[in-house]
C-alpha positions in Angstrom: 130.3 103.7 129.5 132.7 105.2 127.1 135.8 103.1 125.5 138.5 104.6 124.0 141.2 103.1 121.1 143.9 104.1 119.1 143.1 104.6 114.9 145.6 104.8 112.5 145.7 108.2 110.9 146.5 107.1 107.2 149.0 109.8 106.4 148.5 111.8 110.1 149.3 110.5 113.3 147.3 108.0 114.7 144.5 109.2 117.2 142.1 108.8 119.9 138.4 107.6 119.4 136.0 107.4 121.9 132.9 105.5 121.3 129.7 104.5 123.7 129.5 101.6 125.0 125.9 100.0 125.1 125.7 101.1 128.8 126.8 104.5 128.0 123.9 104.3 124.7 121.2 103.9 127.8 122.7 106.2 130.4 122.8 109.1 127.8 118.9 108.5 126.7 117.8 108.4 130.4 119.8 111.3 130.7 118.3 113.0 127.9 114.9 111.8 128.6 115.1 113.7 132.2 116.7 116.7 130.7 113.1 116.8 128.3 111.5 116.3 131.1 112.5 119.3 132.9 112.6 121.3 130.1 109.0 120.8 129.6 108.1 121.7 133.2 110.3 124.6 132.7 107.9 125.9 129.9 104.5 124.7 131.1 105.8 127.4 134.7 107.0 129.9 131.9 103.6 129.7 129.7 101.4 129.8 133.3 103.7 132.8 134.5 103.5 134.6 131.2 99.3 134.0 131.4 99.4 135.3 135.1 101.4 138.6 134.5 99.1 139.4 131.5 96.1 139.4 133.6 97.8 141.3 136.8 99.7 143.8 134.7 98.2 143.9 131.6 99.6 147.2 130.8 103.1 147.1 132.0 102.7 148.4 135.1 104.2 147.7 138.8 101.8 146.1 141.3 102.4 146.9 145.0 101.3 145.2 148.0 97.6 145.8 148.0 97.2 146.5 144.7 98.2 149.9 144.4 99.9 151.5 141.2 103.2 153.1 141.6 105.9 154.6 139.2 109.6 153.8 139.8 110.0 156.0 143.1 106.5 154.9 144.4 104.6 157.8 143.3 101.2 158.0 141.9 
């Protein structure tokens, strides 16, 4: 997946490049193409939550089991 060779360093020290091999090309754009993937479904849950909690709470406020609007200590 990944090869590795020794370049001279013209007037350095010669060092270590690492390039991707063709099999390492593919792995990296199926890997990428799932990360996408998730990220996407990540966003569509984020957008559908943010929609949700703007029609429950639309002004900010806590929601308690059975609908009941409480400040901070449960009062109110």
């Amino acid at each position: 997946m990944v090869r590795s060779s020794w370049e001279g360093g013209g007037d350095g020290p010669e060092r270590r490049v690492y390039r991707l091999t063709s099999k390492g090309l593919r792995q990296l754009r199926e890997d990428a193409d799932a990360i996408g993937q998730v990220v996407a479904a990540l966003a569509r849950f984020i957008g559908d939550y943010h929609e949700v909690a703007a029609r429950l709470e639309p002004d900010g406020g806590e929601t308690r089991a059975g609908g009941d609007r409480t400040g901070a200590r449960g009062e109110g």
